[in-house]
C-alpha positions in Angstrom: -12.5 22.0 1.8 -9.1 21.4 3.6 -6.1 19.8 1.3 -5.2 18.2 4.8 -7.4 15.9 6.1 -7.5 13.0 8.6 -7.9 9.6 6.1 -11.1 8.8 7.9 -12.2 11.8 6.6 -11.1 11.4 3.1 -13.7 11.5 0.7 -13.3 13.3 -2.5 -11.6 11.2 -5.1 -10.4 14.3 -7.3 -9.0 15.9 -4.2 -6.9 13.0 -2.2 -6.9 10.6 -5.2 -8.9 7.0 -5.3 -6.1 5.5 -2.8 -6.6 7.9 0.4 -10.5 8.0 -0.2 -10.6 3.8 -0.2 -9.2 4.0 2.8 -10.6 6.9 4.5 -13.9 4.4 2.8 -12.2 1.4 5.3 -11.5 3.1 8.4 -14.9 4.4 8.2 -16.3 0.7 8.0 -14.4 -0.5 10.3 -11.4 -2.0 8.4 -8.4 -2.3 10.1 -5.9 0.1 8.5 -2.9 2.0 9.9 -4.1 5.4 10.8 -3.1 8.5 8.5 -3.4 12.1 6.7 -4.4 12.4 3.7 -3.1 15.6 1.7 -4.6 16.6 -1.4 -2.4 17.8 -4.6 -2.3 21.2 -4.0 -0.4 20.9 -1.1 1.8 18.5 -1.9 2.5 20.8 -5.0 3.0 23.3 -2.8 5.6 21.2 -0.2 7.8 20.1 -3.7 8.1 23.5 -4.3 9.2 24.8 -1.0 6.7 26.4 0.5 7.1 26.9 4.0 3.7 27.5 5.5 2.7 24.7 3.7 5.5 22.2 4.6 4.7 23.6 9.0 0.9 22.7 7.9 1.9 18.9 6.7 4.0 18.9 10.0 1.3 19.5 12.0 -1.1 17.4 10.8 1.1 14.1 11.6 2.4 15.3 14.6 -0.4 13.1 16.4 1.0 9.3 14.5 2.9 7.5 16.0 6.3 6.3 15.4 7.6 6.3 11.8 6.4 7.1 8.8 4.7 5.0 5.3 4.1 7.7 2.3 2.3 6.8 0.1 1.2 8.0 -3.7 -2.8 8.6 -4.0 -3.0 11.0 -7.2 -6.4 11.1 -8.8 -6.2 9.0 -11.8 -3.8 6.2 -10.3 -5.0 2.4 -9.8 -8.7 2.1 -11.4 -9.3 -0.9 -13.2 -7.8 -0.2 -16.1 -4.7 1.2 -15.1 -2.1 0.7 -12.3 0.8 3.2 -11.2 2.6 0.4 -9.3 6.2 0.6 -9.7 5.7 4.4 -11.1 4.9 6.4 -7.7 7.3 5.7 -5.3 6.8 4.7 -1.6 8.8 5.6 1.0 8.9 3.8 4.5 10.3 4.5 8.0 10.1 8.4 7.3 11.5 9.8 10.5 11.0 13.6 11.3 9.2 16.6 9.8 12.8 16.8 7.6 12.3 13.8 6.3 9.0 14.1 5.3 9.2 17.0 3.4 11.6 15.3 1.6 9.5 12.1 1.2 6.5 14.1 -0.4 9.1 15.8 -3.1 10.3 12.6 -3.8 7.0 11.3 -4.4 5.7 14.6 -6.3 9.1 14.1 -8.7 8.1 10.5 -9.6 4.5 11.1 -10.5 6.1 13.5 -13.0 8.9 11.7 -14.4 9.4 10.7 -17.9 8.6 7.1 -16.9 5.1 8.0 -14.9 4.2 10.1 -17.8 5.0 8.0 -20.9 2.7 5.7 -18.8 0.0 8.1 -18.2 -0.1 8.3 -22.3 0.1 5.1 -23.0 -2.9 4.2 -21.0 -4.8 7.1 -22.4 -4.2 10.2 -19.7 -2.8 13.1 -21.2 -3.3 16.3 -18.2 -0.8 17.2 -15.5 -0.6 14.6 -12.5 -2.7 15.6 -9.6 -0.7 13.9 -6.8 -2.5 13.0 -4.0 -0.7 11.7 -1.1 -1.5 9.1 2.2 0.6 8.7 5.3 0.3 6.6 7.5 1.8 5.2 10.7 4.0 2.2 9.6 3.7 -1.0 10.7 6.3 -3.0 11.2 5.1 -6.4 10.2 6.5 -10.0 10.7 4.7 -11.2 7.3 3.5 -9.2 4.5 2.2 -9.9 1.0 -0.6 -9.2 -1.0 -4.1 -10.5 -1.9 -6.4 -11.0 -4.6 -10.2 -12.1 -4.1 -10.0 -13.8 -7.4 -7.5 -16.1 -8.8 -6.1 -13.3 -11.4 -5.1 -16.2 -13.7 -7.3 -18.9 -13.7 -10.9 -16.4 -12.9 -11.5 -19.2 -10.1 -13.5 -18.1 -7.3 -11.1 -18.4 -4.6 -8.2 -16.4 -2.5 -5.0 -16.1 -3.5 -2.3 -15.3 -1.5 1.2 -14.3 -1.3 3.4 -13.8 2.1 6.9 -13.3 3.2 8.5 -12.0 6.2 9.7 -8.5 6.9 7.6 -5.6 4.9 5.5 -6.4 2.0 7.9 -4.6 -0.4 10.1 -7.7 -1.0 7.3 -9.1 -2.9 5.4 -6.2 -4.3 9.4 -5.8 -5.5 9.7 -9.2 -7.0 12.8 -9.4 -5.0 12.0 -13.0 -3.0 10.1 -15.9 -4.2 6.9 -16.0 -1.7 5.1 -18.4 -0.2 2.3 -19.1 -2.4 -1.3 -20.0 -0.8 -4.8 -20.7 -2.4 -8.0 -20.6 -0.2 -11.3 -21.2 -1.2 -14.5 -18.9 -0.5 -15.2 -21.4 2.5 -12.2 -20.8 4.2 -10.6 -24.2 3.3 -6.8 -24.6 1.9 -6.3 -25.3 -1.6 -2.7 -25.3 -1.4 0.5 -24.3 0.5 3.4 -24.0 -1.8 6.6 -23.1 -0.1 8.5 -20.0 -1.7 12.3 -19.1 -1.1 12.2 -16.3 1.2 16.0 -15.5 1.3 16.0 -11.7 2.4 13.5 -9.4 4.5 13.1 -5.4 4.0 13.1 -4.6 8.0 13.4 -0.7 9.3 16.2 0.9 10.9 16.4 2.8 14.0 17.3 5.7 12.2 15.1 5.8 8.8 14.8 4.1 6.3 15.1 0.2 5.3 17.7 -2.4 5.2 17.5 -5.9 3.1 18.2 -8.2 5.5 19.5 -12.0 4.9 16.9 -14.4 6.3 18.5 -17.6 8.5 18.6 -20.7 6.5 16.1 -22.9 8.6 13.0 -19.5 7.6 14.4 -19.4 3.9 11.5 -22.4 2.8 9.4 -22.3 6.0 5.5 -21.5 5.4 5.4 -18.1 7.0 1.5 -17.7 7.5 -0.4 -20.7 9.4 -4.5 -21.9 9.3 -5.3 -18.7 11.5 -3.4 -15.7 9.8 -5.2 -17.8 6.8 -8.6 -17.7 8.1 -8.1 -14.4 9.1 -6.9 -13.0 5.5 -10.1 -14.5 4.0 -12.3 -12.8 6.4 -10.0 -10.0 5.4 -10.6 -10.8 2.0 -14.9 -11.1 2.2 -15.1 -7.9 4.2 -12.8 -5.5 1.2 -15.8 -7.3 -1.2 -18.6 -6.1 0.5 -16.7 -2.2 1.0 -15.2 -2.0 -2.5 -17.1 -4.6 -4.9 -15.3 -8.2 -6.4 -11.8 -8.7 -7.6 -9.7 -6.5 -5.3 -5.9 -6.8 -5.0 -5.4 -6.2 -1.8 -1.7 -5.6 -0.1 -1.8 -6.5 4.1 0.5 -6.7 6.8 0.4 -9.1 10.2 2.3 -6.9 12.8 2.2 -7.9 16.8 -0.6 -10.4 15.9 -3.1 -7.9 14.3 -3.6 -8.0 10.7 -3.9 -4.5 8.9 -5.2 -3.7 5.2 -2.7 -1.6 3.6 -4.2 -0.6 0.0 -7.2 -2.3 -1.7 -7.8 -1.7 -5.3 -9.4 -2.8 -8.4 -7.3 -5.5 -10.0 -6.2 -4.2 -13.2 -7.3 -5.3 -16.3 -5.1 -7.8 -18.8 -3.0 -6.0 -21.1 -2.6 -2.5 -19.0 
């Protein structure tokens, strides 16, 4: 089987890792995520070590996405239930150029082996050699972002919870703004709407890469999603369910008035 795959056709977990075969899994229901590659470890190990005819085949295979680049960890054993990379694997946005992303997918090799990722991989109770896996994908470039879970991860009530700001997601995967905070129930009615300060935006540059951007006052405390983009995240929300099975955390983007599905995985257990 090919290391280099279209994500729709991404379907072996201990090839691509659990990421790129969830949403290979999406596309192929009918989800609406960013269109990608997925490339198995080998040939990602083969890329961080410099090998050219694999870094021309990587090339290749994205020359058909359009505009820049999202890069994305998927190795094997990341983001089950029990255990969650986030903040190990690095992601890299707006990756311009074949250049680029060669560099990107050493970078992201390098942080699945670090002393970090792999004091983690003991402590939760993996102790072989990283496979690492990775997606890219067309990036969007959203005007609100956030993530998602299906069930309230606090209380255990059976309802949406939700969490926006503007720009790319990463300002609040990152912890770096306070977002707007929303609950919505299994009907599709609002709990709540709780303002967040929103007082920077990660935004791409023409060139690569991303800037943090200062928001304008008068947006700082503004509700950035409204009843629709709501309606349409629960939908969102009802349709991962029925693909991947309850409790998802789920990270989306809203870009030109579509909303995408960015990642979907098991919401990880207390404690890990």
């Amino acid at each position: 089987m090919s290391e280099v795959v279209a994500l729709a056709d991404a379907r072996e977990s201990a090839l691509f890792g659990s990421k790129a075969v969830g949403l290979g899994q999406a596309l192929r229901d009918g989800l609406p995520v960013p269109p990608g590659v997925a490339l198995g470890g080998a040939v990602v190990d083969a890329v961080a070590g410099g090998d050219e005819r694999a870094i021309q085949q990587v090339a290749e295979s994205v020359r058909s996405l359009r505009g820049p680049l999202a890069v994305r960890s998927s190795a094997v054993d990341e983001d089950g239930a029990d255990a969650s990379f986030a903040g190990q694997h690095v992601t890299l946005l707006n990756v311009r150029g074949p250049d680029e992303l060669t560099s990107a997918l050493s970078e992201v090799w390098w942080s699945a082996n670090s002393d970090s990722a792999i004091t983690y991989r003991q402590r939760v109770g993996l102790f072989t050699r990283p496979s690492v896996g990775v997606v890219v994908q067309t990036l969007v470039d959203p005007q609100a972002a956030g993530v998602m879970f299906t069930l309230n991860p606090l209380t255990g009530e059976d309802e949406r919870v939700i969490e926006a700001s503007l720009g790319l997601g990463e300002a609040v995967v990152s912890g770096r703004v306070i977002p707007d905070h929303y609950r919505v129930g299994r009907d599709g009615e609002v709990l709540e709407r709780t303002a967040g300060r929103k007082d920077v935006a990660f935004r791409s540059l023409p060139q690569g890469g991303v800037i943090e951007e200062a928001i304008a006052p008068d947006l700082v405390e503004r509700l950035c999603l409204d009843d629709d983009q709501l309606a349409e995240l629960s939908s969102l929300a009802e349709r991962c369910e029925t693909v991947y099975g309850p409790s998802r955390d789920i990270e989306w983007a809203i870009a030109d008035g579509t909303l995408y599905l960015l990642q979907c995985r098991a919401v990880t257990r207390a404690g890990v």
